[in-house]
C-alpha atoms as an extended CHARMM CRD file, in Angstrom:
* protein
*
       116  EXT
         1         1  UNK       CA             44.7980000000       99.7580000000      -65.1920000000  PROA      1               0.0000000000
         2         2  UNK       CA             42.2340000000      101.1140000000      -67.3720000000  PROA      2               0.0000000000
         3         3  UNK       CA             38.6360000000      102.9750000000      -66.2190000000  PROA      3               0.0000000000
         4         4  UNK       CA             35.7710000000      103.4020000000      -68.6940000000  PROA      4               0.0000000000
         5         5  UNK       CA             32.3040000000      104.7290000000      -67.8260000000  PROA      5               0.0000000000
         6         6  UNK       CA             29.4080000000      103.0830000000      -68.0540000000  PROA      6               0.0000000000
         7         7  UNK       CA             28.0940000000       99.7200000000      -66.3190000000  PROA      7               0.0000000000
         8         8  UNK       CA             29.5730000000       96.7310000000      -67.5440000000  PROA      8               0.0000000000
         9         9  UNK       CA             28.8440000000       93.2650000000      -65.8340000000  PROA      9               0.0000000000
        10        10  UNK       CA             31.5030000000       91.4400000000      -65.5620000000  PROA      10              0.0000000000
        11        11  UNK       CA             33.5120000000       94.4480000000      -63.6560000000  PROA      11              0.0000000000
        12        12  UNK       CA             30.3350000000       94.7600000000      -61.1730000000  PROA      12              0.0000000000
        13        13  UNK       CA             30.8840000000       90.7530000000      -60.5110000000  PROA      13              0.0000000000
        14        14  UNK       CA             34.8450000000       91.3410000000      -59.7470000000  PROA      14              0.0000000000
        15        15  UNK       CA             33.7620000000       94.0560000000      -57.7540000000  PROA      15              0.0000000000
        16        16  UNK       CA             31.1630000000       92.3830000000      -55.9460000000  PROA      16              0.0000000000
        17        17  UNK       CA             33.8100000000       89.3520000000      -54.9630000000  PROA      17              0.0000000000
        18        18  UNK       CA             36.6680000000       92.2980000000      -54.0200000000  PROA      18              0.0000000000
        19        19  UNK       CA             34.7510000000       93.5300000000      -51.4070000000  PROA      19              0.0000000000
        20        20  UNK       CA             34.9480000000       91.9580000000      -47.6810000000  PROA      20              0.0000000000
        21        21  UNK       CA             31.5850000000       90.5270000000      -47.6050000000  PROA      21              0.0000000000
        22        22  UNK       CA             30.0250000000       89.1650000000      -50.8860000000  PROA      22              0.0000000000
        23        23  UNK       CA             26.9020000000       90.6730000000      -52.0730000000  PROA      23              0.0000000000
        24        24  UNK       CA             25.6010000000       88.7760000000      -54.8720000000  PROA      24              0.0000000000
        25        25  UNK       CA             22.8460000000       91.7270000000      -55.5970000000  PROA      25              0.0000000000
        26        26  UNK       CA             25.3790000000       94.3000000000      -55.7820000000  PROA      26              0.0000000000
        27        27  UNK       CA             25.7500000000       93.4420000000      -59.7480000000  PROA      27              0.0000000000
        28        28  UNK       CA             22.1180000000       94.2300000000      -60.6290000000  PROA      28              0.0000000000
        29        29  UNK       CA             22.2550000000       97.5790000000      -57.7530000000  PROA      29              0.0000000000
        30        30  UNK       CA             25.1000000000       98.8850000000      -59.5310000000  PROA      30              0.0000000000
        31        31  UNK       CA             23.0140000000       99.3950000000      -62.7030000000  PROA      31              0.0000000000
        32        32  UNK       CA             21.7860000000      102.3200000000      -60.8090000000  PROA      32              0.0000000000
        33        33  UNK       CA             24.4790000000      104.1530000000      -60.0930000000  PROA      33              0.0000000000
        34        34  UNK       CA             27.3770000000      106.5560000000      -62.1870000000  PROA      34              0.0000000000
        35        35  UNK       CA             29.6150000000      103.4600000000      -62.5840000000  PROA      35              0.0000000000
        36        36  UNK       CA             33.2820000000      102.7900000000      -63.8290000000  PROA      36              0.0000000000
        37        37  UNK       CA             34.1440000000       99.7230000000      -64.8970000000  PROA      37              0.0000000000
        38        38  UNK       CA             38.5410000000       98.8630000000      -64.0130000000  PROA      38              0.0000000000
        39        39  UNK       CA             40.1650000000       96.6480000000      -66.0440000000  PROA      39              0.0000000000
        40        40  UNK       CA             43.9110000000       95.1620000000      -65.8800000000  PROA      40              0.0000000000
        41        41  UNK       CA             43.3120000000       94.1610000000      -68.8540000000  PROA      41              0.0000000000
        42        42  UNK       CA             40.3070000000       91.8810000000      -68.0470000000  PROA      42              0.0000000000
        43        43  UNK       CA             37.4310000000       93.4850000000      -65.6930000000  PROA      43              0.0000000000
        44        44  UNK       CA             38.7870000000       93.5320000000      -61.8020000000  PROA      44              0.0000000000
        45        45  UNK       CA             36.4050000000       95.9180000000      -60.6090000000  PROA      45              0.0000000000
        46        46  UNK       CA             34.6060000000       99.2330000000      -60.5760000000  PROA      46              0.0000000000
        47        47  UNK       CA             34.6080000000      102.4130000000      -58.5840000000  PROA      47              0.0000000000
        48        48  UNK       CA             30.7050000000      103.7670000000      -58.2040000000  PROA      48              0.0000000000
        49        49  UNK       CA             28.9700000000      106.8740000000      -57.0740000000  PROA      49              0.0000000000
        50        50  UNK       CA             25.4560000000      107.0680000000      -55.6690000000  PROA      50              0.0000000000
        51        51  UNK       CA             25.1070000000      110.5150000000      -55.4320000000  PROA      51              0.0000000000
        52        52  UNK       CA             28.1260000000      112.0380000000      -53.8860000000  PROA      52              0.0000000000
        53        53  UNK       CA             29.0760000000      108.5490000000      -52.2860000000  PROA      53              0.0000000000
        54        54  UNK       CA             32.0590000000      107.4000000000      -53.6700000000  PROA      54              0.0000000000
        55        55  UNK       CA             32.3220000000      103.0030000000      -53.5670000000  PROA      55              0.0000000000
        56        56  UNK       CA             35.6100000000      101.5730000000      -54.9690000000  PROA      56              0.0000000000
        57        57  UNK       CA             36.2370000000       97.7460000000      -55.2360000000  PROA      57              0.0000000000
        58        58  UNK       CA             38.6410000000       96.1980000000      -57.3090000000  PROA      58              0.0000000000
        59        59  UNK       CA             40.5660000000       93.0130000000      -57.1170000000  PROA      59              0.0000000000
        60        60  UNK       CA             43.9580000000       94.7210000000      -57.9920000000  PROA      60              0.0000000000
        61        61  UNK       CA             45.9420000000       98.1710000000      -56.5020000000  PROA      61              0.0000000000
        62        62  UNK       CA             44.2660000000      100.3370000000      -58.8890000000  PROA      62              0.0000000000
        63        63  UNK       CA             45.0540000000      103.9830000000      -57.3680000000  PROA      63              0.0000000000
        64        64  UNK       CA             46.1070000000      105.5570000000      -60.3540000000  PROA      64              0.0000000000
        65        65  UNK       CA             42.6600000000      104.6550000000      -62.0470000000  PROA      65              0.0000000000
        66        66  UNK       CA             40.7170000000      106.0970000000      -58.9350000000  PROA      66              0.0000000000
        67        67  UNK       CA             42.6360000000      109.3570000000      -58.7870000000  PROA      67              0.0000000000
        68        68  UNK       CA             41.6730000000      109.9830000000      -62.4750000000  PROA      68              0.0000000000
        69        69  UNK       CA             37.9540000000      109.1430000000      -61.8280000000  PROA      69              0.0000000000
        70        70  UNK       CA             37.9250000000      111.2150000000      -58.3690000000  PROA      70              0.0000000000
        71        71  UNK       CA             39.2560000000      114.2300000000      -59.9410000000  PROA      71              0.0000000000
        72        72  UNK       CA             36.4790000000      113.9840000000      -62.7110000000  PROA      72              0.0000000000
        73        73  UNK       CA             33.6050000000      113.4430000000      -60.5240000000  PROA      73              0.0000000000
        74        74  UNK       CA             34.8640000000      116.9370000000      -58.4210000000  PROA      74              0.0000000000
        75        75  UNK       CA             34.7040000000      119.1480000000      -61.6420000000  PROA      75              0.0000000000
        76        76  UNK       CA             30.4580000000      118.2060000000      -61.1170000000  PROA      76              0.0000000000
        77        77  UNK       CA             30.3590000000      117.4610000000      -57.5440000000  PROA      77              0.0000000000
        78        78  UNK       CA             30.9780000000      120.1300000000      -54.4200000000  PROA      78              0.0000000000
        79        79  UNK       CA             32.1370000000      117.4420000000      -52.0690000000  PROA      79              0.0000000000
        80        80  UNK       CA             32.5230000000      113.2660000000      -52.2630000000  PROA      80              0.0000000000
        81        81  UNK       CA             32.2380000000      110.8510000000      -49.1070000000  PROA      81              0.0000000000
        82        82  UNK       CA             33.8940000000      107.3610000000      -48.9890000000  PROA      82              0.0000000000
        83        83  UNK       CA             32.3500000000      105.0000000000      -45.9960000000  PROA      83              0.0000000000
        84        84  UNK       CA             35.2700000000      103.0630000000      -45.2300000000  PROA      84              0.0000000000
        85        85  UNK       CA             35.3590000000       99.8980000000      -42.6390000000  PROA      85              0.0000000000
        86        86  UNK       CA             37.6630000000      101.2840000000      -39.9580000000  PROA      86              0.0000000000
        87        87  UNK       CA             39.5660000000       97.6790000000      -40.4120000000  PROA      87              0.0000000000
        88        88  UNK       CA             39.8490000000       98.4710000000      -44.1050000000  PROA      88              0.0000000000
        89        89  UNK       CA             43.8930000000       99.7180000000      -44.0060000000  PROA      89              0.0000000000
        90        90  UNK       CA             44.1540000000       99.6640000000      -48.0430000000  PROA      90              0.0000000000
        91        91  UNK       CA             41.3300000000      101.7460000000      -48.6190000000  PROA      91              0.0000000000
        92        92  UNK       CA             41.7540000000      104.2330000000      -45.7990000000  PROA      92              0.0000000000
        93        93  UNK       CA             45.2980000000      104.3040000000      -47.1690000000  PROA      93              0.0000000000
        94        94  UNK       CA             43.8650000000      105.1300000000      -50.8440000000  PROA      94              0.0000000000
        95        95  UNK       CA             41.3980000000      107.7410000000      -49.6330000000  PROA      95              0.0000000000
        96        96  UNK       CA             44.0220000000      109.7340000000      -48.0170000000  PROA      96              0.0000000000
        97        97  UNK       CA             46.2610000000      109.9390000000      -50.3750000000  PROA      97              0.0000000000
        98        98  UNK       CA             43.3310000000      110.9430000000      -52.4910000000  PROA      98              0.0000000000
        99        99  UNK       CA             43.1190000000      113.9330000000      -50.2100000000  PROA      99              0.0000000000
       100       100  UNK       CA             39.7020000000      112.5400000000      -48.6290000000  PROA      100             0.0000000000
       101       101  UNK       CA             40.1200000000      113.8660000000      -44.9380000000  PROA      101             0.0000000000
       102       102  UNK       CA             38.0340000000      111.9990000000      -42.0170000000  PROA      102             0.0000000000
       103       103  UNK       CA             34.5910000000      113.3690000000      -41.2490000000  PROA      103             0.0000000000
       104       104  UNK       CA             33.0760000000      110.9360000000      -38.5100000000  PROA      104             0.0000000000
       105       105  UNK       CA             33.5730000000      107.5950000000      -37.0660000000  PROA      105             0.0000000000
       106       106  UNK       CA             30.5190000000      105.3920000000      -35.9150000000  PROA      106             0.0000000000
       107       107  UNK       CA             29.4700000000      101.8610000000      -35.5560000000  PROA      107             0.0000000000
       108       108  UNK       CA             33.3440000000       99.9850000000      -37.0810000000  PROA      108             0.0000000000
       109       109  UNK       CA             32.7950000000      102.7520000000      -40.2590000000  PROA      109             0.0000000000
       110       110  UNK       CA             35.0480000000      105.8440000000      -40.7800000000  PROA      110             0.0000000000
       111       111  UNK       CA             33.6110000000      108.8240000000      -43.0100000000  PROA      111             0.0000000000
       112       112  UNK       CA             36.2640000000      110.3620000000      -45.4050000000  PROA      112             0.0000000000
       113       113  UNK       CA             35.2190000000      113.2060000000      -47.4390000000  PROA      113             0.0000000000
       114       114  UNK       CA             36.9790000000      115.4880000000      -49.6600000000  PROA      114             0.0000000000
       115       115  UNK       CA             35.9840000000      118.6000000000      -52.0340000000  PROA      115             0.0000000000
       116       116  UNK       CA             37.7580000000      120.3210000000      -55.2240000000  PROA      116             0.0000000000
C-alpha cells in the first residue's frame, strides 16, 4: 500500500464506495480537506482530515499506510478524533491499535481520539 498527499479523484471515488453508506458528493467534499490518496497499486481509497478529524476509507486492509499518515499529521496537530460507527469492528480495531483511545459514545457513533 502506498499514501501520497494531495487530492486525487479516482482514490476519493474508491473511498466514497468503501464506506458503509455511499455518498456520491463525498468526491467533490474531499477537495476541501488535507487528503491522502491509498493505492495498492491502483487508487483504493484515501484517509482525510478536516481539521483534527481524522476519516479513513479504503477498499483494502491498509493499516500500515494509516499509521504512517497518523504519525505525520501528530508532529502538526495536538490531538486527532476518529468518529467511528459503533458497528464498525475493522475500524475500531485500526484506531486502537493506532493508539486512538475512546472519548464518548452517542447516537450508534464512538469517539476515539489520540495525541503525540
Amino acid at each position: 500500500m502506498i499514501e501520497r498527499p494531495g487530492y486525487d479523484q479516482a482514490c476519493a471515488e474508491a473511498a466514497a464506495h468503501a464506506m458503509a453508506s455511499y455518498d456520491p458528493s463525498f468526491a467533490e467534499r474531499a477537495k476541501n480537506t488535507e487528503f491522502w490518496g491509498l493505492f495498492d497499486p491502483d487508487p483504493c481509497g484515501a484517509v482525510i482530515f478536516e481539521g483534527n478529524v481524522i476519516h479513513v476509507a479504503s477498499l483494502k486492509p491498509c493499516g500500515l499506510a494509516v499509521r504512517r499518515i497518523v504519525r505525520q499529521a501528530l508532529q502538526h496537530r495536538e490531538i486527532l478524533f476518529a468518529p467511528i460507527a459503533e458497528w464498525n469492528t475493522p475500524a475500531i480495531r485500526l484506531a486502537v491499535g493506532l493508539g486512538f483511545k475512546l472519548g464518548i459514545q452517542s447516537r450508534g457513533v464512538n469517539l476515539y481520539w489520540r495525541t503525540p
